[in-house]
KOLKOLTI-831635 format. One record per residue (C-alpha): x, y, z. Coordinates in steps of 0.05 Angstrom, whole numbers, padded with zeros to 5 digits, always signed. Layout:
# residues N
XYZ
...
***
This chain:
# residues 525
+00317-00422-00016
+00374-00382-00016
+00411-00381-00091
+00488-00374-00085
+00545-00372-00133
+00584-00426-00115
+00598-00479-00163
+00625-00541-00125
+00598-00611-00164
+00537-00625-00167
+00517-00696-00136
+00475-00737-00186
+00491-00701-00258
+00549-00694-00289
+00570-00617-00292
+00594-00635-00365
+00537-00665-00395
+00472-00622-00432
+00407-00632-00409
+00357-00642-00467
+00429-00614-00507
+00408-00550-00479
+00417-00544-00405
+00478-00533-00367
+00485-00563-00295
+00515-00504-00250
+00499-00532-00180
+00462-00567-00136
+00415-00533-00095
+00373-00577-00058
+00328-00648-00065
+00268-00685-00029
+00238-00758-00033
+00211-00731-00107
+00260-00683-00137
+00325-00657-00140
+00334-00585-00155
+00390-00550-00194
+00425-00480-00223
+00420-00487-00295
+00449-00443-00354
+00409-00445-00419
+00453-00455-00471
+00415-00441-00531
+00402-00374-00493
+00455-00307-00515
+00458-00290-00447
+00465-00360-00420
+00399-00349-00379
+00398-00385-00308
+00345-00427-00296
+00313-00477-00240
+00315-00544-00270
+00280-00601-00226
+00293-00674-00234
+00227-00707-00223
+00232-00784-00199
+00165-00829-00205
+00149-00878-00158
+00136-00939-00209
+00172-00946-00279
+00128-00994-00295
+00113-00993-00359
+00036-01004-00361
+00036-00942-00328
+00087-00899-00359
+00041-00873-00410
-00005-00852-00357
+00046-00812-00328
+00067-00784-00381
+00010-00756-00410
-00007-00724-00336
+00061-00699-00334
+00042-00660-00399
-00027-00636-00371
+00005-00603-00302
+00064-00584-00350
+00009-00535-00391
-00018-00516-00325
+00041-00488-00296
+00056-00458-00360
-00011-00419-00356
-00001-00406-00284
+00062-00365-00289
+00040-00322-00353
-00022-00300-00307
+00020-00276-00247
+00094-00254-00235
+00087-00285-00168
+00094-00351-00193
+00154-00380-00225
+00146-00389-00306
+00152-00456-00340
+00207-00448-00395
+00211-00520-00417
+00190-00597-00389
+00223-00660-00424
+00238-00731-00404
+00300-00772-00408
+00312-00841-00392
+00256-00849-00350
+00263-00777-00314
+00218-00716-00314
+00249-00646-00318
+00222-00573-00313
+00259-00511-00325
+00231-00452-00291
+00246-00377-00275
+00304-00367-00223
+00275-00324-00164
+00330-00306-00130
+00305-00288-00056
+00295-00328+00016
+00229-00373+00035
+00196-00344+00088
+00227-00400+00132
+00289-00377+00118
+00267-00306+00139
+00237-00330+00207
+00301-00364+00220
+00340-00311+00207
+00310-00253+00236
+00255-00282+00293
+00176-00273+00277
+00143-00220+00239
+00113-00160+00259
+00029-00160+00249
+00027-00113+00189
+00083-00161+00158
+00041-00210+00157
-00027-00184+00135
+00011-00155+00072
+00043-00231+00053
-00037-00246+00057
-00055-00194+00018
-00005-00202-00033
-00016-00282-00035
-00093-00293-00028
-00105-00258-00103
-00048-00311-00134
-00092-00362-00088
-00157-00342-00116
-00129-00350-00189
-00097-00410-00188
-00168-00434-00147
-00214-00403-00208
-00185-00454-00255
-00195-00506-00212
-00127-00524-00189
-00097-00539-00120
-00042-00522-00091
-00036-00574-00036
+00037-00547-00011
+00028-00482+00018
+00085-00468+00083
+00136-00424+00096
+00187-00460+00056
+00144-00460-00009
+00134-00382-00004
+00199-00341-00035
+00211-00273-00021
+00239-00239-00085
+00304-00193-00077
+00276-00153-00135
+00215-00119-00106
+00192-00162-00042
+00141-00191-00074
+00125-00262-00039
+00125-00319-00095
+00094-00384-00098
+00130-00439-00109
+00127-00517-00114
+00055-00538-00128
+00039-00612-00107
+00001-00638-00171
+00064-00659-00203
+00087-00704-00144
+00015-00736-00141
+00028-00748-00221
+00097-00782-00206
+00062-00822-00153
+00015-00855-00204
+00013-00933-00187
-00043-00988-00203
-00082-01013-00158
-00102-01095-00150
-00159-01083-00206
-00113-01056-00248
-00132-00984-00243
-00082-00920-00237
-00085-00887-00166
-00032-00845-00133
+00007-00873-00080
+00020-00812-00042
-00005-00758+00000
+00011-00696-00026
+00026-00644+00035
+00064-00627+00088
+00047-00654+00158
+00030-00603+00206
+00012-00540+00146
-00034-00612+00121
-00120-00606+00135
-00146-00671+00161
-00190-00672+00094
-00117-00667+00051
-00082-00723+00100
-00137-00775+00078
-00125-00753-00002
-00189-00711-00009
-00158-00634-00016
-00202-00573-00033
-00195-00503-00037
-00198-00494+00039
-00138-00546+00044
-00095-00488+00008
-00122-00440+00056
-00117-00477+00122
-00049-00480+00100
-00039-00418+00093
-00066-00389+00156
-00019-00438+00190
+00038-00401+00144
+00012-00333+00177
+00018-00369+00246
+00093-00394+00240
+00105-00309+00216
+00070-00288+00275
+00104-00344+00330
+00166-00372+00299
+00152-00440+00317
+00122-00485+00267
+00045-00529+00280
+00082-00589+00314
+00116-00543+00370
+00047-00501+00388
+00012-00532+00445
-00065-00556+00427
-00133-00546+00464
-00146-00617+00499
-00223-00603+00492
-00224-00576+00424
-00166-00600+00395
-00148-00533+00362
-00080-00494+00371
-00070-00459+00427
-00018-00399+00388
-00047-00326+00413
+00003-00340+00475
+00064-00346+00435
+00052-00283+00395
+00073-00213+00436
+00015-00171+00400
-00035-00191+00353
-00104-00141+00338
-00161-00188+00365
-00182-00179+00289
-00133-00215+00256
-00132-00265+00307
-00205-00283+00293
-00192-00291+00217
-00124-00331+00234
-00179-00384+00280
-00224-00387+00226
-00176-00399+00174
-00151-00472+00215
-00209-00497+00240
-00211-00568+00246
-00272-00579+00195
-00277-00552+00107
-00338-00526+00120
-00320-00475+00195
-00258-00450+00144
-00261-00392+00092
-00307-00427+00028
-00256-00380-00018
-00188-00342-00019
-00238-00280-00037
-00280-00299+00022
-00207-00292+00068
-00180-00237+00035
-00256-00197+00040
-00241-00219+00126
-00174-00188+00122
-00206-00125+00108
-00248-00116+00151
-00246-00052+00206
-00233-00102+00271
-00155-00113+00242
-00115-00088+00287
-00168-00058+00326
-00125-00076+00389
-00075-00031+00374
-00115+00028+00373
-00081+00043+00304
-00118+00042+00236
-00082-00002+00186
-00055+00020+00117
-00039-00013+00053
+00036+00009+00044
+00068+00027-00012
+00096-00028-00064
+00158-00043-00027
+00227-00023-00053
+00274-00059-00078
+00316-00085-00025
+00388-00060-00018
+00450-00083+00021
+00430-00158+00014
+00362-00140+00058
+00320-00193+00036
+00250-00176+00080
+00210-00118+00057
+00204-00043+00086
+00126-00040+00109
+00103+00027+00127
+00049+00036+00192
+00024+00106+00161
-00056+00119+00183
-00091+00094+00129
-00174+00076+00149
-00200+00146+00172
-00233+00157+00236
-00290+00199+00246
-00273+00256+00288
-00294+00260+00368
-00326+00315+00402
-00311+00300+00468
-00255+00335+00503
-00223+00302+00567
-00254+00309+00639
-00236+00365+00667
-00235+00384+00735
-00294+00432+00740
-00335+00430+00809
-00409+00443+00824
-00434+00490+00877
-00505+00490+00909
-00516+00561+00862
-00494+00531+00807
-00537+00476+00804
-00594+00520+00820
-00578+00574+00755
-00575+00504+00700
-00636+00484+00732
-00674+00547+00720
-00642+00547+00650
-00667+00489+00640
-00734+00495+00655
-00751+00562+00612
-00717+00513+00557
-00769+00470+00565
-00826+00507+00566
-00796+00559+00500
-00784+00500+00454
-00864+00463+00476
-00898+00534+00452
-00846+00541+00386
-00867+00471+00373
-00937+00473+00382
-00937+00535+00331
-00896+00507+00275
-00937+00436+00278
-00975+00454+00210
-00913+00476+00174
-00878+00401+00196
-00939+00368+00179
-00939+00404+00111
-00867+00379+00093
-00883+00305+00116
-00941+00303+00069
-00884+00332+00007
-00834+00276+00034
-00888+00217+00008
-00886+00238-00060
-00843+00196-00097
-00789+00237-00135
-00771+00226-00200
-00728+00158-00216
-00658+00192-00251
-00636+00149-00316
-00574+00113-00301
-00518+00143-00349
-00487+00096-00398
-00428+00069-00368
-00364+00091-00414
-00334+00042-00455
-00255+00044-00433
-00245-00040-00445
-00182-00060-00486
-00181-00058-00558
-00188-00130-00589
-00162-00159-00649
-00230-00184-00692
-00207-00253-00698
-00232-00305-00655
-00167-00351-00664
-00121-00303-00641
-00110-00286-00558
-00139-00224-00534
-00089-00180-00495
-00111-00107-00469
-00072-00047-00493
-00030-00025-00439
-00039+00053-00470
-00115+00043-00464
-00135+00109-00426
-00165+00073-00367
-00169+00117-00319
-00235+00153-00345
-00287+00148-00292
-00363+00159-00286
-00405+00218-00247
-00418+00200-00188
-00484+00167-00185
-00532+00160-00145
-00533+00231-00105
-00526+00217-00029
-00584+00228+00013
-00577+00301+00045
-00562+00259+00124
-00515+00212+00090
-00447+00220+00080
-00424+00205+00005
-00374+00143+00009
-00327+00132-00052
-00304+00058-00074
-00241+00054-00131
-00217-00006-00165
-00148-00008-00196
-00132-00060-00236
-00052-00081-00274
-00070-00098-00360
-00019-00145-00358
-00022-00182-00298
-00103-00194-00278
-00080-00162-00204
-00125-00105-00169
-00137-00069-00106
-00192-00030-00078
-00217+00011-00029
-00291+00032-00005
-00324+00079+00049
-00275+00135+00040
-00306+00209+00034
-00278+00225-00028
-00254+00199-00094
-00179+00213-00091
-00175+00177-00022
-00207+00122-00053
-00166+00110-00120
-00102+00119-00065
-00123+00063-00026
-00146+00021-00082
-00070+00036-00121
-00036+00018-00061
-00063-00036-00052
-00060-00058-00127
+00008-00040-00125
+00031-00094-00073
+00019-00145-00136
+00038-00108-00189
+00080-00048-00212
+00038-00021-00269
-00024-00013-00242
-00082+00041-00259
-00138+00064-00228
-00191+00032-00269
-00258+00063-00238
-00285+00095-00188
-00370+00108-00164
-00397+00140-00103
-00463+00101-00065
-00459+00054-00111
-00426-00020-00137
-00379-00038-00183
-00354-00098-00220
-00297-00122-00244
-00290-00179-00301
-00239-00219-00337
-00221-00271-00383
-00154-00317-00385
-00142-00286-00457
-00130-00220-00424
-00208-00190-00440
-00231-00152-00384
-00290-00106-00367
-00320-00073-00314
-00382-00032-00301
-00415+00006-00240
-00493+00014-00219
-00546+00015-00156
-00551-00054-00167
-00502-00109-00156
-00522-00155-00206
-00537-00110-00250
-00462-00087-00256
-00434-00155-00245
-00481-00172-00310
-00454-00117-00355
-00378-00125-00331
-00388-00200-00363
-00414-00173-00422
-00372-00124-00437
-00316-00183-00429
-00339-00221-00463
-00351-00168-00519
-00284-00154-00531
-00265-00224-00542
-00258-00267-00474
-00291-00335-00473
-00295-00357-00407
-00302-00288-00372
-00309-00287-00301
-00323-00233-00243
-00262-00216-00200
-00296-00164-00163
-00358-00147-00135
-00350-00079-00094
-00407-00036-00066
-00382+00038-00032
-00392+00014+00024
-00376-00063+00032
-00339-00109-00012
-00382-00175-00033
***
């Protein structure tokens, strides 16, 4: 939503009265069946910080159930708290509270438009738009998914652009309104009342009050729909046969690439969806986007920040996925005489008969180096990979936070060597200390392209990232922990670098260490 400065009263608090004797109503900015939203000062703040404060209304005050409530409103109160210190893309939980029978949260202000609000305002979204919204989303997707959360609201409206650096934010998650719906049942059990979701950006698994992961990312492909068309589910028209929507026709030019991903992401049934937000994201990458166009996609730089009140983000179309170079030149309007014919066909024959003798007198030397090529060569040691993880305070009670400072960037040899007919094919991982966010890139022909690619990319959801690693025909690994404990390793093996990544997490200090990454040179996993 749109955050102004006007001031006019708000309806349902007093302007004069403190919130929790802290929080100062400034306005009104919006309100649904389960909330009301407002522009908050914090009092107790020097600066008189400006906040999002949301007035949460259960369905039932009944008091057999108010305890209930309250102790999930603490639970998904922690969540969100954890949520926001792992990403900048979603909002941070300053404070929660109850009064008279009401639930408030304070949260960040992100001052910026929802992606509705975009749409509306300046028509669909071009193709690359889009794709880097998903790429900048899926990874906050994936995280909140790894802890086993849902969001279950995922749609244009719930998706803020920030006027800071165009970074899309996620707002509004839907396990709050499914706590304030708490009821009990005729045997005297709690249930919720209500359906968390949106109809139309709702699966038909979410609908019936069974949401999983894929929910959040049917959703979400329907999101990347509305960019693409401008019209929201209800207004597409819908296969009578299949029952699936019928949107390539509203869009003016969409890589047949994309569009694939986009079908897969809605389908009808969990299980013909994407199983994980990696699982998407890995689709979005692969080298059929935007094959249509004839154009090779790039990973833009982290957007500026927007000037002049622009709230949508600049998004660069440079070449970015290298195409091998052609040989063949146009046709060209050479003509064949009788002679002519005649003189290639002589050629041709002497050819023939010059390379049968050469052969047949250099048989024993090719038979010779056949018989060398069976011998097994010697199996080269695989180097120590270099120990660059973040420094870690020794005791176990205190959180573990990487160094920032840590000289990262301090990459292995390449390893293995490339076959003499291959061509050597560079992967990169960057990775931000702070914020868990990364980027990569893979099947480039040299190492600098590679950690470009995989900075780029990293920088979309985050602005201090490194590059962490690189390795040529080989895999990597990345790891990390919710304390902030990362590490990552790189070997001819998969496993055997997704292994060591989790131990080297979990040697400097994480506890529940898990893999981010899994990246060979030439595919992602």
């Amino acid at each position: 939503m749109t955050i102004t400065n006007s001031c006019h009263r708000a309806r349902g608090l007093i302007l004069s009265k403190l919130l929790n004797n802290r929080y100062q109503v400034v306005d009104r900015l919006g309100g649904g069946g389960f909330s009301t939203t407002f522009l908050v000062e914090d009092t107790h703040m020097p600066s008189r910080r400006r906040c999002v404060l949301k007035q949460l209304k259960p369905v039932s005050v009944d008091p057999s159930i108010q305890t209930l409530v309250q102790e999930r409103f603490q639970r998904e109160a922690a969540i969100l708290e954890t949520l926001g210190e792992l990403s900048d893309q979603i909002p941070r939980l300053y404070a929660y509270f109850t009064e008279a029978h009401q639930y408030y949260l304070v949260q960040e202000l992100i001052t910026g438009r929802t992606l509705a609000e975009i749409v509306q305002a300046q028509g669909p979204l071009s193709e690359t738009a889009v794709l880097n919204i998903l790429l900048s989303l899926l990874p906050i997707i994936d995280l909140i998914h790894q802890r086993g959360i849902i969001h279950r609201d995922i749609k244009p409206e719930n998706i803020m652009v920030r006027d800071q650096d165009g970074k899309p934010v996620l707002i509004d998650f839907g396990a709050v309104k499914e706590t304030l719906g708490t009821v009990v049942n005729a045997q005297g059990k709690p249930m919720s009342s209500v359906v968390i979701g949106t109809p139309g950006f709702m699966s038909t698994e979410q609908s019936r009050g069974f949401p999983t992961y894929a929910s959040d990312l049917y959703s979400l492909g329907l999101t990347a729909i509305y960019l693409l068309t401008g019209k929201f589910p209800h207004e597409l028209d819908i296969d009578p046969q299949t029952s699936q929507l019928r949107w390539h026709p509203d869009v003016l030019q969409v890589s047949p690439g994309l569009a694939t991903v986009l079908d897969r992401s809605i389908g009808l049934v969990a299980r013909d969806r994407y199983a994980t937000a990696t699982e998407f994201l890995q689709a979005l990458h692969s080298p059929t986007i935007h094959s249509g166009t004839q154009t090779p996609f790039t990973y833009p730089e982290a957007p500026p920040v927007p000037g002049g009140g622009s709230i949508h983000p600049t998004f660069s179309d440079q070449p970015g996925e290298r195409l091998l170079p052609t040989n063949i030149a146009p046709d060209s309007p050479t003509t064949f005489t009788p002679k002519k014919v005649g003189i290639l066909s002589g050629i041709a024959v002497v050819s023939a008969v010059v390379s049968f003798v050469a052969v047949q007198q250099m048989w024993p030397l090719i038979e010779g180096l056949f018989a060398l090529r069976q011998v097994d060569p010697t199996p080269v040691p695989t180097e120590t990979i270099p120990s660059v993880s973040p420094n870690v305070s020794p005791s176990p009670d205190i959180a573990v936070t990487p160094s920032p400072t840590i000289p990262i960037v301090s990459s292995p040899d390449p390893s293995p060597s490339p076959t003499p007919n291959a061509l050597p094919e560079f992967a990169a991982i960057a990775y931000s200390v702070p914020t868990g966010a990364y980027g990569y890139g893979y099947r480039y022909p040299n190492r600098a392209d590679a950690e470009a690619r995989a900075l780029q990319e990293c920088n979309l959801r985050a602005s201090d990232c490194q590059a962490l690693f690189w390795f040529q025909n080989a895999c990597g690994s990345l790891a990390r922990a919710t304390s902030g404990a990362y590490g990552w390793a790189w070997d001819e093996q998969i496993k055997t670098a997704e292994s060591e990544s989790l131990r080297l997490c979990k040697s400097y200090g994480g506890t529940d260490c898990q893999v981010l990454l899994r990246l060979c040179s030439d595919r992602v996993i």
